[in-house]
C-alpha positions in Angstrom: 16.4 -39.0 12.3 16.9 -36.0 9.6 16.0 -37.7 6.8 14.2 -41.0 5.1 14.4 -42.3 1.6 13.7 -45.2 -0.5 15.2 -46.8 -3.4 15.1 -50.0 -5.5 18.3 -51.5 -6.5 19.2 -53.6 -9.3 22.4 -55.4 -8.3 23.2 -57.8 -5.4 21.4 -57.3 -2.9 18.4 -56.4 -5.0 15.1 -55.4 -4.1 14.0 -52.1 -2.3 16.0 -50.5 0.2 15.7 -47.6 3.0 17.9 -45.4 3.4 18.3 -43.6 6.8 20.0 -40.3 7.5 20.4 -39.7 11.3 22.5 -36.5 13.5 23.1 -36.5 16.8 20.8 -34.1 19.3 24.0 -32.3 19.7 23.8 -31.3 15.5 20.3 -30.9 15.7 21.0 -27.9 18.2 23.7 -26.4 16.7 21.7 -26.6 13.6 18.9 -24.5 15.3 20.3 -22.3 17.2 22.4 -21.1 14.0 19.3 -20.8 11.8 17.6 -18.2 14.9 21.0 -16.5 15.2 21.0 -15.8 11.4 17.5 -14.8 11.5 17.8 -12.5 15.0 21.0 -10.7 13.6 19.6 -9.3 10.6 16.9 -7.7 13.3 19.9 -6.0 15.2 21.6 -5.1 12.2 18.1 -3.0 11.0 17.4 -1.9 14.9 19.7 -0.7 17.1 18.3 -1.5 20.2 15.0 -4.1 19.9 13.6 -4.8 23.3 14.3 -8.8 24.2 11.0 -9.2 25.1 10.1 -7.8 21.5 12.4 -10.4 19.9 11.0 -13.3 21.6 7.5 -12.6 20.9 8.3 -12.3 17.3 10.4 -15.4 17.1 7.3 -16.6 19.0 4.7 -15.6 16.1 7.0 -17.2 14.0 7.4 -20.8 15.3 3.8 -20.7 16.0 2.8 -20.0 12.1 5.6 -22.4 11.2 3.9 -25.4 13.5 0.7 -24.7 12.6 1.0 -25.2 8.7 3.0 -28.4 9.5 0.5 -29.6 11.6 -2.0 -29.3 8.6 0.4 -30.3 6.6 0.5 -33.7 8.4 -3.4 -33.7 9.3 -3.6 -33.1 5.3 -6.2 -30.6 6.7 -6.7 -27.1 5.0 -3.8 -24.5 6.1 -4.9 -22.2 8.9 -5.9 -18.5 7.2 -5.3 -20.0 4.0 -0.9 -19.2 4.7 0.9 -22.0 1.9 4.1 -20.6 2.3 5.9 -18.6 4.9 9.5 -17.2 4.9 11.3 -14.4 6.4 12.5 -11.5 3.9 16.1 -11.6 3.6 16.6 -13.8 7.0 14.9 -10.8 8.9 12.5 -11.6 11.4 11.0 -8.0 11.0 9.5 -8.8 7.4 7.6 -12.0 6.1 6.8 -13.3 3.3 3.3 -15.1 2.9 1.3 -16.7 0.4 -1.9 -16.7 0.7 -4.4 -19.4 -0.5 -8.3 -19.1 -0.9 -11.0 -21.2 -0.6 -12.1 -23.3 -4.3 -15.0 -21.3 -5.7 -14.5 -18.1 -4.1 -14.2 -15.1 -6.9 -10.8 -14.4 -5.5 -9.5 -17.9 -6.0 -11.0 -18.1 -9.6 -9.4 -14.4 -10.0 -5.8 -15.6 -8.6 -5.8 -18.8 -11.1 -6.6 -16.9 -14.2 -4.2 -14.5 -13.7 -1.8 -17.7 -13.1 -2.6 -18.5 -16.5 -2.3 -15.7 -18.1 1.1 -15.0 -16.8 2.7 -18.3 -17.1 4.2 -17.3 -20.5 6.0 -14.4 -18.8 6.8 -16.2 -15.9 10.4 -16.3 -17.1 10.8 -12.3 -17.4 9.9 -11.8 -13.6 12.7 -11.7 -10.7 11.0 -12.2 -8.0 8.2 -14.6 -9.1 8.4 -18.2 -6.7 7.7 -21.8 -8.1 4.7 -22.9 -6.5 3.1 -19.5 -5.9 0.8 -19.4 -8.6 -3.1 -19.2 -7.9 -1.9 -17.6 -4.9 -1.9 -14.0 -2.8 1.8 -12.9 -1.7 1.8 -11.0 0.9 4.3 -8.8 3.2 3.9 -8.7 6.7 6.2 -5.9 8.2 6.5 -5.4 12.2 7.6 -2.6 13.8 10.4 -2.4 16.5 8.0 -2.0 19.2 5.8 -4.9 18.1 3.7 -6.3 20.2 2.6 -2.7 21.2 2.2 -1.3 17.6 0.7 -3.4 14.8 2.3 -5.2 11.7 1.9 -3.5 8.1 0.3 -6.0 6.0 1.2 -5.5 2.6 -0.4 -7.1 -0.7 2.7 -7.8 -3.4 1.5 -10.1 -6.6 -0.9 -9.9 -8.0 -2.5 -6.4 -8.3 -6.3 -6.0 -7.1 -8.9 -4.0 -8.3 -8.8 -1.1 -5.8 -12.3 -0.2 -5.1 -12.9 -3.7 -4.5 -10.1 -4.4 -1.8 -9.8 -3.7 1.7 -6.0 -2.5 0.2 -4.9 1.3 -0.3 -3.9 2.4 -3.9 -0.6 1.1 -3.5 -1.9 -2.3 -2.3 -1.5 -1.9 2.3 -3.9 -3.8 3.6 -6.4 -1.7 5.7 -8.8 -3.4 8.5 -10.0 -3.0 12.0 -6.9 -5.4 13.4 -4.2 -3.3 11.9 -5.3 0.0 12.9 -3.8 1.6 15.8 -7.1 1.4 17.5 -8.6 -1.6 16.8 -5.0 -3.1 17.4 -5.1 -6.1 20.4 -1.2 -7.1 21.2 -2.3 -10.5 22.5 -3.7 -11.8 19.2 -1.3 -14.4 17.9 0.1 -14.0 14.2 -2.0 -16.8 13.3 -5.3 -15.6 14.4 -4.2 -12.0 12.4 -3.7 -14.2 9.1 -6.4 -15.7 9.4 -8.6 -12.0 9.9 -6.6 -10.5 6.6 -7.9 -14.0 4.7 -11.5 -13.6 5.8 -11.2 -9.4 5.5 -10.3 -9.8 1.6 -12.9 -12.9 0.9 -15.8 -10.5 2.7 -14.8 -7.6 0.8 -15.7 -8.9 -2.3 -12.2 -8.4 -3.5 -11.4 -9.0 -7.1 -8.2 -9.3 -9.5 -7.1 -6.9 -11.8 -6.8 -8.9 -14.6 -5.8 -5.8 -17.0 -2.3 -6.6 -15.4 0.3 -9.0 -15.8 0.9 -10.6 -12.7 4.5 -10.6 -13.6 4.1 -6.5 -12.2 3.7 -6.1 -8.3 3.0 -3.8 -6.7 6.1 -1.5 -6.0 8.0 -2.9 -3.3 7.6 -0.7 0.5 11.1 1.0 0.1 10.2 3.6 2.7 10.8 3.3 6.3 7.9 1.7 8.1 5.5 3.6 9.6 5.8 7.6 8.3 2.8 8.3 8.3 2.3 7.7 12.0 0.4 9.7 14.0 3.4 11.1 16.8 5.2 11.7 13.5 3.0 14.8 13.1 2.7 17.8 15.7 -1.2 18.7 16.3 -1.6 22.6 14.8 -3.9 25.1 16.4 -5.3 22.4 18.7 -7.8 21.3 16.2 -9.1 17.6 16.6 -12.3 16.5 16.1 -13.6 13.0 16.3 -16.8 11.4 14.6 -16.8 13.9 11.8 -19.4 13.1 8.7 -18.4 13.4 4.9 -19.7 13.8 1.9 -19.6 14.6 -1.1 -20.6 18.5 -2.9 -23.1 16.2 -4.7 -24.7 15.3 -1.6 -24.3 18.4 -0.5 -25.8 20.6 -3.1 -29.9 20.0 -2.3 -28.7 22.7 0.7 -25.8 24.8 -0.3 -25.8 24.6 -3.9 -23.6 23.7 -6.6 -20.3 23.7 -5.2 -18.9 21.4 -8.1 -15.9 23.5 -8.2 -14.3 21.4 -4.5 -14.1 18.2 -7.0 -11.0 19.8 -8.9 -9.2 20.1 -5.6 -8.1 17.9 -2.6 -8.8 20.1 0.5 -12.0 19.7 2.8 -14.6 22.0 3.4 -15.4 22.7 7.0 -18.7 24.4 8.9 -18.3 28.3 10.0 -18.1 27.3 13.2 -14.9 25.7 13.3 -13.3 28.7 12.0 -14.2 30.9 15.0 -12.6 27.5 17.2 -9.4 28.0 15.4 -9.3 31.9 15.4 -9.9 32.0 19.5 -6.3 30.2 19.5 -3.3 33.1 19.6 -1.2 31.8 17.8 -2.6 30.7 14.6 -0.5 28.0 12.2 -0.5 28.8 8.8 -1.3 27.5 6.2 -4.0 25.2 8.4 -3.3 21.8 7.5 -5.5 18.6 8.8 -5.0 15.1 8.7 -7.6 13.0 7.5 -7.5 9.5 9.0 -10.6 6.4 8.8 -11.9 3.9 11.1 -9.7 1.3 9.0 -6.7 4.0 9.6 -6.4 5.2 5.9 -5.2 8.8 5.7 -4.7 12.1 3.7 -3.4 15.2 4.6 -5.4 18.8 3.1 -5.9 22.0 3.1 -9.1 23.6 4.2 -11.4 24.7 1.0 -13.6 26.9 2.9 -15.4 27.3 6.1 -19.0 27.4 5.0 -21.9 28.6 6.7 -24.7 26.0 6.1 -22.6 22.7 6.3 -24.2 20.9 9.3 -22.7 20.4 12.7 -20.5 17.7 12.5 -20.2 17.1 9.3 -17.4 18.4 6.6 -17.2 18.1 2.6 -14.8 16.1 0.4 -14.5 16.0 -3.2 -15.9 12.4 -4.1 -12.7 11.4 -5.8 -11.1 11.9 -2.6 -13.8 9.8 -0.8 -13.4 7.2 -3.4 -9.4 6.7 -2.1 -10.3 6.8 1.7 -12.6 4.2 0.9 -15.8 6.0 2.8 -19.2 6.2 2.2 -21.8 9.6 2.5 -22.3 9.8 6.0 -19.0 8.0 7.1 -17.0 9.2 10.0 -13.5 10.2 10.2 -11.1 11.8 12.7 -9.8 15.2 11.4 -6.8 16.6 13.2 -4.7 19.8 12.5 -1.2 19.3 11.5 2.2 20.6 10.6 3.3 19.8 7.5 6.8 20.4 6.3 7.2 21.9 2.5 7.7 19.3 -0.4 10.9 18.8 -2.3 10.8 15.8 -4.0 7.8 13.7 -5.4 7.8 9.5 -6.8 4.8 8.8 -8.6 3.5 5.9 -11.0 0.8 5.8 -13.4 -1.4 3.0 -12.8 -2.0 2.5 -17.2 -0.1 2.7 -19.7 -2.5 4.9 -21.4 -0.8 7.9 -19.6 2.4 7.9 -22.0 0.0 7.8 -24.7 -2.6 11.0 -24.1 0.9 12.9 -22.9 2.4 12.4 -26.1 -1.1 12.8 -27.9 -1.5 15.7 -25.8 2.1 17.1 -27.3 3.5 17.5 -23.2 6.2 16.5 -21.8 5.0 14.0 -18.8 7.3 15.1 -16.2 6.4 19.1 -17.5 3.0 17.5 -17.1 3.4 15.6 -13.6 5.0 18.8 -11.9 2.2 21.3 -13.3 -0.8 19.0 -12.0 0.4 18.4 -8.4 1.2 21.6 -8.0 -2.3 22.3 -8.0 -3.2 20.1 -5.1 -2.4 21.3 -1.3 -0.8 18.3 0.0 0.0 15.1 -1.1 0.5 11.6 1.3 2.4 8.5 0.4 0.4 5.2 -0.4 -2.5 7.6 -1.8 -3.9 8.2 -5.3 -3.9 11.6 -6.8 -5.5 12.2 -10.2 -4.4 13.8 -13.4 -6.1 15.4 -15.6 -5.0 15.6 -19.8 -8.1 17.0 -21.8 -11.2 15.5 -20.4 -9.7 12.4 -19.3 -8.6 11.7 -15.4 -5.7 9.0 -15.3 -4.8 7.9 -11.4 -1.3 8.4 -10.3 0.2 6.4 -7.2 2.4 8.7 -4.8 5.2 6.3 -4.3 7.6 8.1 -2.4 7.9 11.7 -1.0 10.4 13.8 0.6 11.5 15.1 3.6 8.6 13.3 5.1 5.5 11.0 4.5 3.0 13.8 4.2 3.9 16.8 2.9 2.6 20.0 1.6 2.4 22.2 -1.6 0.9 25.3 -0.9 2.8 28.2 0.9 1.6 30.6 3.1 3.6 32.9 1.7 2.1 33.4 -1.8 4.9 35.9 -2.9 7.7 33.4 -2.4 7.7 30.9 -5.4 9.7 27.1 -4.5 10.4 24.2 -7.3 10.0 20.8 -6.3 11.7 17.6 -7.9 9.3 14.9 -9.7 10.5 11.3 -10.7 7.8 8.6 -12.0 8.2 4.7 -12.4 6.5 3.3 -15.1 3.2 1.8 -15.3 2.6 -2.0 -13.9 0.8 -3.0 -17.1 4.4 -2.4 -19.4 5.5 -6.4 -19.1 9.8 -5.3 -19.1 12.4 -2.8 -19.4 12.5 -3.3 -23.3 8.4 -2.6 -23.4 9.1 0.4 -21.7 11.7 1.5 -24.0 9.8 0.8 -27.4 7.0 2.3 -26.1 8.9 5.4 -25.1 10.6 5.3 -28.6 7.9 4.8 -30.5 5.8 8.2 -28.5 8.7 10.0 -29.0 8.9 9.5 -32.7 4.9 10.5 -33.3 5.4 13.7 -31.4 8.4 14.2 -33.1 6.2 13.3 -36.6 3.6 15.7 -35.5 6.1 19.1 -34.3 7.6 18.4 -38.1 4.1 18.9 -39.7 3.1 21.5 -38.2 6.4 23.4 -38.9 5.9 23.0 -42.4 2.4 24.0 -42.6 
C-alpha cells in the first residue's frame, strides 16, 4: 500500500468512499534503490574516490535520522534533538539540511517566532526561505570525505544569532566539544550529535538577532570544507605549546603596565622565554606565525607582538577584541602552534550593519580605499573570523568571508623593503532586505558625498 484516501461522493453509489493506491514489492524497490542511487551519485560526482565503508555509514546516519522523526511522528511524541525537517542539499549525501525546533518557553524559541513574525511580510523577497520553516533554526550539516574519522561542520543558516551569545563563530559554524577534532567520537550516531547541537545552543543562552531580517542568512559555506584544518598548515620553528593562558593587556597591566597599544593589533604577546626556544632552532622561519586554536576548536592565525619579560610562565597576551571572537575567558587555555602561512592575494569580507556605508560616506572614503587600508594593518587574517574596522572613533565588525590562496593567510612580509597589493571585494550587509535596498542606499551615499565635495569646492 503507497497511498490511502478518502472521499465523499454525491452521485450513485453515494456515501464515503476509500480509495486505495497499491505497487508491487518489485516498484517499491526500484523506487528505492533509484532514490539512494540519486542521492550516492551526487557524492561520487563531488569525491573522487569515497571509501564504501564511508558511504554506508553516511547513508546509515541518514536512514536512522529519517526513522526516528517518523517514529515520533507516529508516537505524536516530540522530534528527537528538536530536527522537524531533514533533507539532503542538492540530492548529496555529503550536506543536509535541518530545521531545528526548540522547546515552548525557551528564549530561543520565543526569539525564533518573533523573528517569524517579523519577516513574514518579506517572506516573498527571499529565495531560499521553505514553507513550514518558520519559528525554526536551519541548519547545515556538512561531512567530510573521510567521515566517520573526521567530524561534520555544523553550520547555522536562517536566522542570524547574536554572536557573543552563541556557541557559533562570526559567520554562524557551530563550535562545541563533539565537533572538535578532539572531542570528536566516530561511534556517536547523527542523531545523538543533533541532539548535543540542540541542547549546546539552549545551554548557551543563545539569543536572536532581531536587528536582522530573517529573510538575510548567513552567507552560504562556498569554500571547500575544511581549510582551516590542522595538516593543512606545516608546524614553523617547532613551536607548539599546549595549555597556554590568555588574557587580556587589561588584565595584564597591575604587572607590566599599560600596554593598551596590543588592542589596535591582532598578534599575541608571548613570555621572554619562548623567544630564546625559538632562537636555539637553526633555521628560523620568518615572519613567525602561530596558530591560535580553542578547546571548542575556534581559531586565528597572528603574528607575535612581543616577547615580554614579565608575562608569567604559561601564559600569553591577546587584545580583548580578539578574545571576544575566540570566545575565551581571562585565564582560558589555548593551543598555540607555529605556522607557515602563505602571503595574501585576495580578501571577501562583509559588514555585519549597514551603518558601515553610512560613516564611509560620512567619513568622505571610499569603502574599498577604506577596507584595503585597515586590513593591511593587521598580520594575518582567517576565514569564518571577525576583524574590526575602525572610521573615527567608531569600530564596525567585518566578517572574513573568503580568502585566497588559502584559509589562513598572512599580511605582513618579512621583507619590509618589498611592497605587495592585495585584491578586496565586500558583500553587503545582512540587514539591507534586497538588491534594490542596496542600490538606493548606495545611490543615495553617493549623492551626499557628491553634495558635500561640491560645497566645499565652492567655499
Amino acid at each position: 500500500i503507497c497511498g490511502l484516501r478518502t472521499d465523499f461522493v454525491d452521485g450513485p453509489p453515494s456515501g464515503p468512499q476509500l480509495e486505495v493506491r497499491m505497487r508491487s514489492c518489485e516498484a517499491v524497490a526500484r523506487a528505492r534503490r533509484s532514490r539512494w542511487d540519486r542521492l550516492t551519485s551526487a557524492v561520487r560526482s563531488e569525491v573522487e574516490q569515497v571509501p564504501k565503508l564511508n558511504l554506508l555509514r553516511l547513508m546509515k546516519e541518514f536512514r536512522g535520522v529519517e526513522r526516528a522523526l517518523a517514529a515520533a511522528v507516529h508516537e505524536a511524541a516530540p522530534p528527537p534533538g528538536g530536527v522537524m525537517r531533514l533533507e539532503p542539499v542538492d540530492d548529496s549525501l555529503l550536506s543536509w539540511e535541518v530545521a531545528m525546533g526548540f522547546p515552548e518557553g525557551s528564549a530561543l524559541r520565543r526569539g525564533l517566532e518573533d523573528v517569524a513574525a517579523a519577516a513574514a511580510p518579506l517572506s516573498s523577497d527571499t529565495e531560499d526561505t521553505n514553507s513550514g520553516d518558520e519559528g525554526l533554526l536551519l541548519l547545515c550539516v556538512r561531512f567530510p570525505p573521510d567521515f566517520p574519522a573526521s567530524p561534520p561542520e555544523v553550520w547555522v543558516r536562517r536566522p542570524r544569532l547574536v554572536h557573543t551569545t552563541a556557541p557559533v563563530s562570526f559567520g554562524g559554524r557551530l563550535c562545541c566539544p563533539l565537533l572538535s577534532s578532539a572531542g570528536w567520537d566516530p561511534t556517536k550516531s547523527m542523531l545523538v550529535v543533533l541532539q548535543e547541537v540542540q541542547r549546546a545552543l539552549l545551554e548557551s543562552g543563545t539569543e536572536v538577532d532581531t536587528s536582522v531580517p530573517m529573510v538575510r542568512s548567513y552567507p552560504a559555506q562556498k569554500v571547500p570544507l575544511q581549510r582551516l584544518r590542522t595538516a593543512t598548515f606545516e608546524t614553523a620553528n617547532n613551536f607548539e605549546r599546549k595549555g597556554i593562558k590568555v588574557i587580556s593587556p587589561a588584565a595584564a597591566a597591575p604587572f607590566l603596565g599599560d600596554i593598551g597599544r596590543l588592542e589596535f593589533t591582532d598578534k599575541i604577546a608571548f613570555p621572554l622565554e619562548y623567544l630564546e626556544d625559538i632562537c636555539s632552532r637553526r633555521a628560523l622561519e620568518s615572519p613567525a606565525m602561530f596558530e591560535l586554536k580553542t578547546s571548542l576548536g575556534r581559531k586565528r592565525h597572528c603574528a607575535v607582538f612581543d616577547w615580554v619579560d614579565g608575562i608569567p610562565k604559561g601564559h600569553a597576551i591577546l587584545p580583548k577584541w580578539v578574545m571576544d571572537d575566540l570566545c575565551v575567558e581571562e585565564g582560558e587555555e589555548i593551543h598555540v602552534r607555529g605556522i607557515k602561512l602563505e602571503l595574501v592575494s585576495f580578501v571577501k569580507v562583509q559588514p555585519f550593519k549597514a551603518d558601515f556605508y553610512e560613516a564611509a560616506a560620512a567619513a568622505g572614503a571610499d569603502v574599498k580605499e577604506l577596507l584595503t587600508g585597515s586590513l593591511s594593518l593587521l598580520s594575518a587574517l582567517t576565514e569564518d573570523t571577525c576583524v574590526p574596522i575602525h572610521i573615527g572613533e567608531t569600530t564596525y565588525n567585518m566578517q572574513v568571508l573568503e580568502l585566497r590562496p588559502q584559509g589562513a593567510v598572512r599580511i605582513i612580509d618579512s621583507d619590509v623593503e618589498r611592497h605587495f597589493e592585495f585584491k578586496v571585494d565586500f558583500e553587503p550587509a545582512p540587514d539591507l532586505h534586497d538588491e534594490a535596498a542596496v542600490r538606493a542606499r548606495d545611490d543615495r551615499l553617493l549623492a551626499e558625498y557628491r553634495a558635500r565635495r561640491e560645497r566645499h569646492e565652492e567655499l
